[in-house]
GUMARVEX-693537 format. One line per 2 residues: for each residue y, x, z of N, C-alpha, C, O. Coordinates in steps of 0.2 Angstrom, whole numbers, padded with zeros to 4 digits. Layout:
<rs>
Y/X/Z/Y/X/Z/Y/X/Z/Y/X/Z  ... $
</rs>
This chain:
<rs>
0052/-0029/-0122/0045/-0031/-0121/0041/-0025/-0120/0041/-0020/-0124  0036/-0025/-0115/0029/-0022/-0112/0026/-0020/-0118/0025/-0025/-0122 $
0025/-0015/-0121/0017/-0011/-0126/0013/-0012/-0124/0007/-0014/-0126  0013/-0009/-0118/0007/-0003/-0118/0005/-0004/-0111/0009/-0007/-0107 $
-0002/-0002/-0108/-0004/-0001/-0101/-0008/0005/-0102/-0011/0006/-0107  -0009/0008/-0097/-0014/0012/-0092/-0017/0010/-0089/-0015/0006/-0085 $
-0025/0011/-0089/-0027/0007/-0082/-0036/0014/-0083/-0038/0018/-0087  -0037/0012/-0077/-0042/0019/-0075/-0049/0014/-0071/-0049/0012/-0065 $
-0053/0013/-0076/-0060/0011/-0075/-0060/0014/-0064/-0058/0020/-0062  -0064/0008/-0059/-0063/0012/-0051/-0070/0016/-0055/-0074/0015/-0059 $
-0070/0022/-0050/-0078/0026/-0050/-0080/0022/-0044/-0078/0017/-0041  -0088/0027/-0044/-0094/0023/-0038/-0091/0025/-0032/-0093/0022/-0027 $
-0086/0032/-0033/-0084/0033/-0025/-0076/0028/-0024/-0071/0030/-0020  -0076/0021/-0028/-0072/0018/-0024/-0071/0016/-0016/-0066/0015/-0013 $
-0076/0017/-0014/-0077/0013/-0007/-0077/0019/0000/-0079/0018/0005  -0073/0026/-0004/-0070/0031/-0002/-0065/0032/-0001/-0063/0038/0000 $
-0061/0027/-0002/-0053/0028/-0005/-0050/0028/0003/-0052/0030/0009  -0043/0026/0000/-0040/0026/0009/-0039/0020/0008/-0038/0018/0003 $
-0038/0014/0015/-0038/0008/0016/-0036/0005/0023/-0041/0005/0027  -0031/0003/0024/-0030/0001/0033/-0031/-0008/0032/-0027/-0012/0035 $
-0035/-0009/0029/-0036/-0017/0027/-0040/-0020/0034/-0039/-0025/0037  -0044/-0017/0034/-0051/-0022/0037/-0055/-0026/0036/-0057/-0031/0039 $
-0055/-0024/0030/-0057/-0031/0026/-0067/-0030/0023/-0070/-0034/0020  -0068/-0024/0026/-0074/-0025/0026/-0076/-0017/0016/-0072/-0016/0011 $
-0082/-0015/0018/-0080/-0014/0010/-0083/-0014/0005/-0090/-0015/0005  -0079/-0014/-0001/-0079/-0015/-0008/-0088/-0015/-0010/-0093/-0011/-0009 $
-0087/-0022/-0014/-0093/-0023/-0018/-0090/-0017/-0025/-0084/-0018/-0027  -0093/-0011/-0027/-0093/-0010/-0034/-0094/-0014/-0038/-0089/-0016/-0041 $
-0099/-0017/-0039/-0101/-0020/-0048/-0095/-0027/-0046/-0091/-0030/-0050  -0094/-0030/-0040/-0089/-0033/-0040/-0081/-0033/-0044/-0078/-0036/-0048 $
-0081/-0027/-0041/-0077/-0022/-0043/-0073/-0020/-0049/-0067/-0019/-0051  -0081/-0018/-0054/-0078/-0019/-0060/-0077/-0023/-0063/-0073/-0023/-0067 $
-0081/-0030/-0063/-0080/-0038/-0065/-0071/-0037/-0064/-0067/-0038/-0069  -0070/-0036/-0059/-0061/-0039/-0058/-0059/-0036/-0062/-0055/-0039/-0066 $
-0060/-0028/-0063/-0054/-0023/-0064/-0057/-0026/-0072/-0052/-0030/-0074  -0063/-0026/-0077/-0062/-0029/-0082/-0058/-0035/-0087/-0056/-0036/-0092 $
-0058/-0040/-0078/-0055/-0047/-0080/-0048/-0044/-0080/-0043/-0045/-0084  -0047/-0041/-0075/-0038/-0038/-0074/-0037/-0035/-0083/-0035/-0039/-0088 $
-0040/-0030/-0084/-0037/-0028/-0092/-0037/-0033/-0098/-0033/-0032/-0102  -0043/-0039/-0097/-0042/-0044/-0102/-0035/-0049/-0100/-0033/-0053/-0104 $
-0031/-0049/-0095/-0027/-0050/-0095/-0019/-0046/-0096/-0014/-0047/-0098  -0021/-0041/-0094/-0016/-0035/-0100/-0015/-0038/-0106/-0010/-0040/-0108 $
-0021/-0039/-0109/-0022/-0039/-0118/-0019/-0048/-0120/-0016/-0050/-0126  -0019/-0051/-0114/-0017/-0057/-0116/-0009/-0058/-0116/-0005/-0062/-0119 $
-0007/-0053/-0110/-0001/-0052/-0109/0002/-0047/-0117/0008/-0046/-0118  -0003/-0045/-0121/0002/-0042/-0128/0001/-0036/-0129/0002/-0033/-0134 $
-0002/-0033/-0123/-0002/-0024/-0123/-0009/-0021/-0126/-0015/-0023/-0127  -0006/-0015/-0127/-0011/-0010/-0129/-0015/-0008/-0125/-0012/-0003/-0123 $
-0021/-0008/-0123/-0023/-0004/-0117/-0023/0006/-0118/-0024/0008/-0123  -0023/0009/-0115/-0024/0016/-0113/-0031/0015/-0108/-0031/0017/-0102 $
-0037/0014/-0111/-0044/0015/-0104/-0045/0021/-0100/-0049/0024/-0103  -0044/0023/-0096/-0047/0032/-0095/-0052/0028/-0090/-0052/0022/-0088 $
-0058/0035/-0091/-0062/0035/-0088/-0063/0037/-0081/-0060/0042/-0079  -0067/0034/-0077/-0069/0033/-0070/-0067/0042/-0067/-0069/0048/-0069 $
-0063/0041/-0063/-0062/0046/-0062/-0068/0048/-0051/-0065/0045/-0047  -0072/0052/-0050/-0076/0049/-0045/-0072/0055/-0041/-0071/0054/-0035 $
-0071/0058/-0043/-0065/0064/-0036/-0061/0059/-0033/-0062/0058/-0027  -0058/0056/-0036/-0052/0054/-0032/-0052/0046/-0033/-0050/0043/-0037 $
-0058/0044/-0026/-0061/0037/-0026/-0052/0032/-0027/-0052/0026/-0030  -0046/0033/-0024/-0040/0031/-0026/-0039/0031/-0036/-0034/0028/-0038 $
-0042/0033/-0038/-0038/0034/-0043/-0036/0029/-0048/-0032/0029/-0052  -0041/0022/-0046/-0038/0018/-0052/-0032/0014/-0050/-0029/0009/-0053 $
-0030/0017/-0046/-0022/0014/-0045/-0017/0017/-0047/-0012/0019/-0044  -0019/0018/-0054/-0011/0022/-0057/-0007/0022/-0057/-0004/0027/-0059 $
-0003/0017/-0054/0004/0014/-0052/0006/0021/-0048/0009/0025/-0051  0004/0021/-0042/0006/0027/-0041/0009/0034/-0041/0013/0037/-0038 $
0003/0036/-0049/0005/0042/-0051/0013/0043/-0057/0016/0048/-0060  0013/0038/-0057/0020/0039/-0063/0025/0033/-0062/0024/0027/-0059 $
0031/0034/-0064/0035/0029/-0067/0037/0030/-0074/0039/0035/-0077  0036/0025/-0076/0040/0024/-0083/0043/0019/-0088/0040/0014/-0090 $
0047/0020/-0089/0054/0016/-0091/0054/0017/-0099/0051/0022/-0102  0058/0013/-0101/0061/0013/-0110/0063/0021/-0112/0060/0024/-0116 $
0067/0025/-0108/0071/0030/-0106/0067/0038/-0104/0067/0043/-0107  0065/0037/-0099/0060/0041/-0096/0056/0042/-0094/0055/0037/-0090 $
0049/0048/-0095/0044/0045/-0088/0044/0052/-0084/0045/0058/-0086  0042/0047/-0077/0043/0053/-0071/0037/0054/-0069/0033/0050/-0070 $
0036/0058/-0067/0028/0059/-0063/0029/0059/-0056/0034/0062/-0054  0027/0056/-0052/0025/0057/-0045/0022/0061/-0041/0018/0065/-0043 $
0024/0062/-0035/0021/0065/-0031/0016/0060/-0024/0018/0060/-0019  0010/0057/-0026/0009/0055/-0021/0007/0056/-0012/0004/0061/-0010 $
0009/0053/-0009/0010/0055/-0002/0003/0056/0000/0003/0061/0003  -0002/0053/-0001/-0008/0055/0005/-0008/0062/-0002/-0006/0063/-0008 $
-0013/0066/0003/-0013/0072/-0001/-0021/0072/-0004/-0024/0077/-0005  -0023/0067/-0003/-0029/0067/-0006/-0030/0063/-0012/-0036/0061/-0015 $
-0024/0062/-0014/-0022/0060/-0021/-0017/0062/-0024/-0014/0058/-0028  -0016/0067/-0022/-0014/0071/-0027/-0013/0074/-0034/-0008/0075/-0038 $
-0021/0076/-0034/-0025/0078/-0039/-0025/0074/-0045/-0027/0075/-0051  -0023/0067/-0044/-0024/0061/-0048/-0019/0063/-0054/-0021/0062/-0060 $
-0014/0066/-0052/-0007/0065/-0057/-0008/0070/-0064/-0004/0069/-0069  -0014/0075/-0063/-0013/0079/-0069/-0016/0075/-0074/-0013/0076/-0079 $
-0020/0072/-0073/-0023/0068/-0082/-0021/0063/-0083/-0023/0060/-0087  -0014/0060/-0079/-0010/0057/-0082/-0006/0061/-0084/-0004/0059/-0090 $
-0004/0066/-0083/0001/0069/-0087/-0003/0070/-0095/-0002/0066/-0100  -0005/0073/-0094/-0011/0075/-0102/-0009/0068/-0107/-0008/0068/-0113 $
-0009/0060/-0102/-0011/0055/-0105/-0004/0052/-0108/-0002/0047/-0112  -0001/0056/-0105/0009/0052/-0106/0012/0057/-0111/0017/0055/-0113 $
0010/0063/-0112/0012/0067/-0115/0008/0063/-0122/0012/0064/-0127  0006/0061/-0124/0006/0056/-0131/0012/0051/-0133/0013/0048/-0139 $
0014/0050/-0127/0020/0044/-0127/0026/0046/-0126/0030/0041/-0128  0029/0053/-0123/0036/0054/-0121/0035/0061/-0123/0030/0065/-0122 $
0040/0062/-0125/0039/0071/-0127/0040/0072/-0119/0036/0071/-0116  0046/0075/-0116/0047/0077/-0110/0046/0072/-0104/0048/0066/-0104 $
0045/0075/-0100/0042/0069/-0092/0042/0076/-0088/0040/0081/-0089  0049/0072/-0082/0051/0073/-0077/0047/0073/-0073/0042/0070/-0075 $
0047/0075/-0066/0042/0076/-0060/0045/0078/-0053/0050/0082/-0052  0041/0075/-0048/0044/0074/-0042/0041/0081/-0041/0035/0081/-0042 $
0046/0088/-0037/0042/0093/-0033/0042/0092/-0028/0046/0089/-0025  0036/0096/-0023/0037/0099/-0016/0042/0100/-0013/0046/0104/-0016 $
0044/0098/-0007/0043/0094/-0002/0042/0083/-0005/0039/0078/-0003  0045/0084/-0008/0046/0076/-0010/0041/0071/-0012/0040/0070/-0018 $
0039/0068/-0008/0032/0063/-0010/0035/0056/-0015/0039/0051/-0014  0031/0056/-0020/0035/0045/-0023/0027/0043/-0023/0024/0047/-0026 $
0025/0039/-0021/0022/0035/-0023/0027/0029/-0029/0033/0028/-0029  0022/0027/-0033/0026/0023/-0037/0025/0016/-0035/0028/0012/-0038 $
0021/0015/-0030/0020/0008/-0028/0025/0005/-0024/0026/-0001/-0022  0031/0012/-0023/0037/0008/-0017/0044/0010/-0022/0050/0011/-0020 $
0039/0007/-0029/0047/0008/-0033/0048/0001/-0039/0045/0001/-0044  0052/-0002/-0037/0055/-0006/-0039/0061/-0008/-0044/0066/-0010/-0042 $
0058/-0009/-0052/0063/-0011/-0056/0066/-0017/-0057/0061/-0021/-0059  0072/-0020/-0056/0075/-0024/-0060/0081/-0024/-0064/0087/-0026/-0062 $
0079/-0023/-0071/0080/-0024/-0077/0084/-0015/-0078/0081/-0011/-0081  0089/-0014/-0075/0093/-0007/-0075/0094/-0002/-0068/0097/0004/-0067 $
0091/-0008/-0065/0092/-0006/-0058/0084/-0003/-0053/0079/-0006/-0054  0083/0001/-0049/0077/0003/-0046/0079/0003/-0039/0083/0005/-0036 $
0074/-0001/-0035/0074/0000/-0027/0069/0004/-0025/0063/0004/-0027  0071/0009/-0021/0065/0014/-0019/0064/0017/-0012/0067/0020/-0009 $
0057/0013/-0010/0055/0011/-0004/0054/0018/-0001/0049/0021/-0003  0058/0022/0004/0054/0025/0008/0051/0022/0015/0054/0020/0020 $
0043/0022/0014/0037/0022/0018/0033/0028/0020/0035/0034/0020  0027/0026/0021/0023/0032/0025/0021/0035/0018/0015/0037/0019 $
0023/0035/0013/0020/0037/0008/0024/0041/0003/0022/0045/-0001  0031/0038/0004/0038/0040/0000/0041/0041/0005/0042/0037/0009 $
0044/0049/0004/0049/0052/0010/0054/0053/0007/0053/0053/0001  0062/0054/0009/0064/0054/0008/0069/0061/0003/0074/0060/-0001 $
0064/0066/0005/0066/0068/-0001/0064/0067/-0009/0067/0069/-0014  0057/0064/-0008/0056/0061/-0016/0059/0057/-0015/0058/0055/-0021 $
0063/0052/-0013/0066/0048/-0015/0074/0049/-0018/0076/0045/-0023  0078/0055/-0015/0082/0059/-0018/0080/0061/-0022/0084/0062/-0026 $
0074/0064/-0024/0075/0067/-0032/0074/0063/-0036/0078/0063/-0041  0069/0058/-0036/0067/0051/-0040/0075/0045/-0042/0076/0041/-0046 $
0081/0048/-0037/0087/0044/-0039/0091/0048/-0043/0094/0045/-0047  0091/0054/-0041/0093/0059/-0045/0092/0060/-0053/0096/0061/-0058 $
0085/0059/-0054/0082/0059/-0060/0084/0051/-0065/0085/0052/-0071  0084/0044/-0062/0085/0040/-0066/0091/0041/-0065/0092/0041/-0071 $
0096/0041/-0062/0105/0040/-0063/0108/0046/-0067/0114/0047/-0069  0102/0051/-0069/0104/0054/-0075/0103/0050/-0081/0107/0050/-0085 $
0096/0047/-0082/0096/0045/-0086/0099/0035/-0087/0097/0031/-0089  0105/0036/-0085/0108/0030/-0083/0106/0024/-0079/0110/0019/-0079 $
0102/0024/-0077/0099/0016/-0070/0102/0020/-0065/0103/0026/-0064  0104/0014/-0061/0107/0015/-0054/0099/0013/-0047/0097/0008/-0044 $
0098/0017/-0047/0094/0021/-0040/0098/0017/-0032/0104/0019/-0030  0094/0013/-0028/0096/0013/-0022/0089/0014/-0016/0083/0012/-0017 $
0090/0017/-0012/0084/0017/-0008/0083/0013/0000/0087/0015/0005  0078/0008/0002/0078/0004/0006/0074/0009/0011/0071/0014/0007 $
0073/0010/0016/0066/0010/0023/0065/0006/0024/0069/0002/0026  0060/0005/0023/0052/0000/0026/0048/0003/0031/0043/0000/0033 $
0050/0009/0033/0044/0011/0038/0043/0007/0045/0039/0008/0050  0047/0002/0044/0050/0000/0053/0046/-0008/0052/0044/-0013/0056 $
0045/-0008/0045/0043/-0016/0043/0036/-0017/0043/0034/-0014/0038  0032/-0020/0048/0025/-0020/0048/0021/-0024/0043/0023/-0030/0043 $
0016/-0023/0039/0013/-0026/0035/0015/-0021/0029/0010/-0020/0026  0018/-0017/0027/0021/-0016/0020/0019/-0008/0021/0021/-0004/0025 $
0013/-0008/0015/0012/0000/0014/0017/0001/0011/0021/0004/0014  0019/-0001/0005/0021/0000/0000/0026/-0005/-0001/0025/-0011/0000 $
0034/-0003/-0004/0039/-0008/-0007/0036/-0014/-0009/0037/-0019/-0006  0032/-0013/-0014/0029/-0017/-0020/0023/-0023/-0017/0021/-0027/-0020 $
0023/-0021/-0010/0018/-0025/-0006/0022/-0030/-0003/0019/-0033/0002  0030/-0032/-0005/0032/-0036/-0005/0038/-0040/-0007/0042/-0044/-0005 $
0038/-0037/-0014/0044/-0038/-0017/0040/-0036/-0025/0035/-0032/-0027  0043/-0040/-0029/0042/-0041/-0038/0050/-0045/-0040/0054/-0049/-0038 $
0050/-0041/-0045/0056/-0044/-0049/0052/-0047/-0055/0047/-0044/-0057  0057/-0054/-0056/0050/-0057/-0061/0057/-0059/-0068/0056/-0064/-0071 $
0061/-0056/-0069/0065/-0060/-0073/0068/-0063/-0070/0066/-0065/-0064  0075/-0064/-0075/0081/-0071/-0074/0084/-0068/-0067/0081/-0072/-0064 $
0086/-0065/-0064/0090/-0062/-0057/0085/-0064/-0052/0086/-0063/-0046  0078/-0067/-0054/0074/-0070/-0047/0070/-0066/-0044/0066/-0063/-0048 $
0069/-0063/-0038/0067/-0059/-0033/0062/-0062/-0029/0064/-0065/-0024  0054/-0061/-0030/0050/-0062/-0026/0051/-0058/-0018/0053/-0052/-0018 $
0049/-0061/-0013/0051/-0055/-0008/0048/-0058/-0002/0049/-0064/-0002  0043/-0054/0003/0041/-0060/0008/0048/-0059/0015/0053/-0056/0016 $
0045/-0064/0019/0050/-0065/0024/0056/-0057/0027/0062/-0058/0028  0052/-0053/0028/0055/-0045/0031/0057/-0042/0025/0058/-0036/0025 $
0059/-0046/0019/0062/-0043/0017/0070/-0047/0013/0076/-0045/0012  0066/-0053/0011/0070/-0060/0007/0077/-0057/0009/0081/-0056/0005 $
0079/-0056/0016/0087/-0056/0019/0090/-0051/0017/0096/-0051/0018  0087/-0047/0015/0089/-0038/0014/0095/-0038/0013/0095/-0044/0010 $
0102/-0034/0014/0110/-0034/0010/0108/-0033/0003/0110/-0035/-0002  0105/-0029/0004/0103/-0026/-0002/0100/-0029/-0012/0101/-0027/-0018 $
0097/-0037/-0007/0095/-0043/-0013/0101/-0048/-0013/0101/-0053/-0016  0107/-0045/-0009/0110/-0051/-0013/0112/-0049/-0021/0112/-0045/-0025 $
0113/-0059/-0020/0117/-0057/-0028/0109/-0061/-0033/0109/-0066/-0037  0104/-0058/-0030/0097/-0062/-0033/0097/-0068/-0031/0100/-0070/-0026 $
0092/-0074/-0035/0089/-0079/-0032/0084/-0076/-0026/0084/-0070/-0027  0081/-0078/-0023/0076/-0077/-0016/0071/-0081/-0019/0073/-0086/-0021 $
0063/-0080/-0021/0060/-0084/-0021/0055/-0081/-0015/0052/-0075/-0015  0053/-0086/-0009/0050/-0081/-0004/0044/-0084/-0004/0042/-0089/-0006 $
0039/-0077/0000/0033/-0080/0000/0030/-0083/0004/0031/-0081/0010  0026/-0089/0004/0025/-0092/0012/0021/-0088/0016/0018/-0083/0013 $
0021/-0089/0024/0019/-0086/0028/0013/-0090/0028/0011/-0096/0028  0008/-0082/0028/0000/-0083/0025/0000/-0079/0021/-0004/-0074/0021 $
0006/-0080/0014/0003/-0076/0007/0004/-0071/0006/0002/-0070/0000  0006/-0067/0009/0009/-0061/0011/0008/-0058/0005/0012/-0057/0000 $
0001/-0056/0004/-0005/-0052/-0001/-0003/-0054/-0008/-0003/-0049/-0012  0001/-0062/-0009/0004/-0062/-0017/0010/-0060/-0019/0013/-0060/-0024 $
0012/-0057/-0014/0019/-0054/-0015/0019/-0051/-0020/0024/-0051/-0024  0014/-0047/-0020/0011/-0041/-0024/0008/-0045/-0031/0003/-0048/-0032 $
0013/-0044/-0035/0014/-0049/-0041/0019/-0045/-0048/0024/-0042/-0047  0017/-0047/-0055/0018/-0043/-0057/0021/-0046/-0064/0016/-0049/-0067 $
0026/-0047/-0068/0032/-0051/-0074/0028/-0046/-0080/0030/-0040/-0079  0024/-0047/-0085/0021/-0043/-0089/0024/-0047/-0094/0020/-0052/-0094 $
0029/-0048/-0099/0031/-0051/-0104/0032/-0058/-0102/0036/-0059/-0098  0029/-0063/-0105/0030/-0071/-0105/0026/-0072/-0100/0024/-0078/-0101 $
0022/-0069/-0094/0017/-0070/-0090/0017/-0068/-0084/0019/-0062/-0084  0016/-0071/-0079/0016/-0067/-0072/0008/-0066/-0069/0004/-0070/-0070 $
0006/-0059/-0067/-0002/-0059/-0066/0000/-0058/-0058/0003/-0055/-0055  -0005/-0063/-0056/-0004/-0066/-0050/-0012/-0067/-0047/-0017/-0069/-0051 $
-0012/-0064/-0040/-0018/-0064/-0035/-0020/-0071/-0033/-0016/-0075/-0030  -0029/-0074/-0036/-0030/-0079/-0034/-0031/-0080/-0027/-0035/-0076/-0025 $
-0028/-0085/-0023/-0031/-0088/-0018/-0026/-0089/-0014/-0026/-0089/-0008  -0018/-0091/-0018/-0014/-0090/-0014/-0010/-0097/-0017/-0005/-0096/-0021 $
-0012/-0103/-0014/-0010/-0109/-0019/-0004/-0112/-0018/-0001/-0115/-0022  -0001/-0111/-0012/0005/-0112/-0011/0010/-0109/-0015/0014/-0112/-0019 $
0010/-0101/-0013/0015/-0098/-0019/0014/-0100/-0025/0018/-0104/-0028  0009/-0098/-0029/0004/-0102/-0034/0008/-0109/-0037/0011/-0108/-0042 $
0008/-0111/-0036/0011/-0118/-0036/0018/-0119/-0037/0020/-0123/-0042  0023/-0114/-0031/0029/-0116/-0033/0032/-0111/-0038/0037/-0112/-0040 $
0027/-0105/-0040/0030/-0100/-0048/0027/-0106/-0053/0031/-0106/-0057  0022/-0110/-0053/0023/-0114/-0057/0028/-0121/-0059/0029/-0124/-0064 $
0030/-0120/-0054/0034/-0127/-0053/0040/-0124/-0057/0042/-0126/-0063  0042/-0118/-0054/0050/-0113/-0057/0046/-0111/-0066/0048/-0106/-0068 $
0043/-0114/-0068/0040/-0113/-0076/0037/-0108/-0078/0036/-0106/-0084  0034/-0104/-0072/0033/-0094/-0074/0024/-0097/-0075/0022/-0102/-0072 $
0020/-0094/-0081/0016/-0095/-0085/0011/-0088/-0082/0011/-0082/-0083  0005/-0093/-0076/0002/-0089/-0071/-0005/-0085/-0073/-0010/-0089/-0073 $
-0007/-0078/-0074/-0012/-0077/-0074/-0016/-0075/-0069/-0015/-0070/-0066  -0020/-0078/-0069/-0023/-0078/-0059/-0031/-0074/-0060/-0036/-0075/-0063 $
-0028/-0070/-0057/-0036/-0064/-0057/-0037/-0065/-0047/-0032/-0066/-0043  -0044/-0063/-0048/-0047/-0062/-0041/-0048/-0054/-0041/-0053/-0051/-0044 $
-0042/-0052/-0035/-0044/-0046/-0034/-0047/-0043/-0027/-0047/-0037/-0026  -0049/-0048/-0022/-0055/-0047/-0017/-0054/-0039/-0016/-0052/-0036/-0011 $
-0057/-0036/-0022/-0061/-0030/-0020/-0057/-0025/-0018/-0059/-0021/-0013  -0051/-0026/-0022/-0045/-0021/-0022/-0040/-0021/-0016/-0037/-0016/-0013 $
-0041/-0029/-0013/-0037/-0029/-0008/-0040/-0024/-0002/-0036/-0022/0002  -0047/-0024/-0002/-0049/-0023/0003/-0048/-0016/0003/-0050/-0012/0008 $
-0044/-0014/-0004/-0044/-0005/-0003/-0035/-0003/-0005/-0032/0001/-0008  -0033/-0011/0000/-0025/-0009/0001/-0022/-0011/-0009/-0016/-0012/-0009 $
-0025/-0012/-0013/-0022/-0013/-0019/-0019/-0020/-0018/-0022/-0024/-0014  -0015/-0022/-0023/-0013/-0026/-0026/-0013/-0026/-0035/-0014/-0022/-0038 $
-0011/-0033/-0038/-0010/-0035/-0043/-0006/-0029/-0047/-0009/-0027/-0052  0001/-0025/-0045/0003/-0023/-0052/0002/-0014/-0050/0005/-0009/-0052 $
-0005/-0014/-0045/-0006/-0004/-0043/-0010/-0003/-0048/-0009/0003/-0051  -0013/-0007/-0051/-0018/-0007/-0058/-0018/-0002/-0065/-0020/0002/-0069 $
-0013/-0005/-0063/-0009/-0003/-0072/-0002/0001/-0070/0001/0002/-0065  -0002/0005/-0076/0006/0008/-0078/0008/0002/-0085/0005/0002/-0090 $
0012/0000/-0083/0016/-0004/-0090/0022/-0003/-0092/0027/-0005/-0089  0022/0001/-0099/0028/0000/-0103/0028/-0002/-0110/0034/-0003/-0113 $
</rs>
């Protein structure tokens, strides 16, 4: 079971971030409506929140997901790949040092985003994209196969639509694997059930198994529909503002 989250109020220079959406941009006060309704669903999902304050340097920063990994076992620091979020990762360190005595970290040359790292259950997939290169991704496997998970790493560079692993692939429990079509076939998932996403919802791929609850992108009624059908207990936030700055459902939070 999940404790705890992280989550980083967006600052006013949200609509500075980096973004290949086109989707137009971000309402702030919209903005924080969401990101508030996001954390009251943290709370119903059982956890504790960790709030940090608006950080306006680094208009990315409320996507903490990417500055760390963290497991039962260990927590990692990342190295983000744009270099202009970089700077994100020190006050998380500050913030995780309350919770793990020692935290590993990815060095130079090796970039992780944490948005192209994928856990199920003991197992981690790690997406090299434009963002995770190859040698963070070797250290990053490195680091958990010390600490006992088996580490494999996929390329996505070649797959269009996917910044990020995590922008189309969620492990939700029970062996089942959300995954959209460019990925559903992977050699790599067999062995999992496939739940795919239809073509259109691409965006809910990006979905996230927080205890007894799945927190899930409204406006996507077909997937919507059939995770209810398979029994999974939906909490549906509207994240508009997020998408339009490349975010998804689980960049929000760090959860352990």
């Amino acid at each position: 079971m999940l404790r705890n989250a992280i989550v980083r109020i967006p600052g006013d220079t949200f609509d500075k971030g980096l973004t290949t959406s086109h989707l137009g941009s971000p309402d702030y006060a919209q903005a924080l409506g969401q990101h508030a309704r996001y954390c009251a669903g943290l709370r119903t999902c059982g956890l504790n929140l960790v709030l940090l304050d608006a950080d306006r340097r680094f208009p990315d920063s409320t996507f903490v997901e990417d500055t760390a990994l963290l497991t039962e076992r260990c927590a990692i620091l990342t190295r983000p790949g744009a270099e202009s979020r970089q700077g994100e990762v020190e006050s998380i360190q500050s913030c995780l040092s309350r919770f793990y005595e020692s935290i590993a970290c990815i060095k130079p040359p090796g970039t992780v985003d944490g948005g192209d790292v994928c856990q199920a259950e003991n197992h981690f997939w790690i997406g090299i994209s434009g963002r995770t290169n190859e040698e963070g991704a070797r250290q990053l496997s490195a680091i958990l196969a010390e600490f006992g998970f088996t580490p494999v790493s996929i390329d996505i560079r070649a797959i269009d639509g996917l910044l990020h692993l995590k922008s189309g692939l969620a492990y939700l429990g029970e062996n089942q694997m959300l995954a959209v079509s460019s990925l559903a076939s992977h050699e790599m998932l067999r062995g999992y059930e496939i739940i795919r996403v239809p073509a259109g919802e691409e965006y809910a791929g990006n979905c996230v198994r927080v205890n007894d609850y799945v927190l899930f992108a409204a406006g996507f009624p077909v997937l919507e529909q059939e995770l209810a059908r398979l029994g999974y207990s939906l909490l549906t936030l509207d994240m508009s503002e997020f998408q339009k700055m490349d975010g998804g459902v689980s960049c929000l939070s760090l959860r352990f």
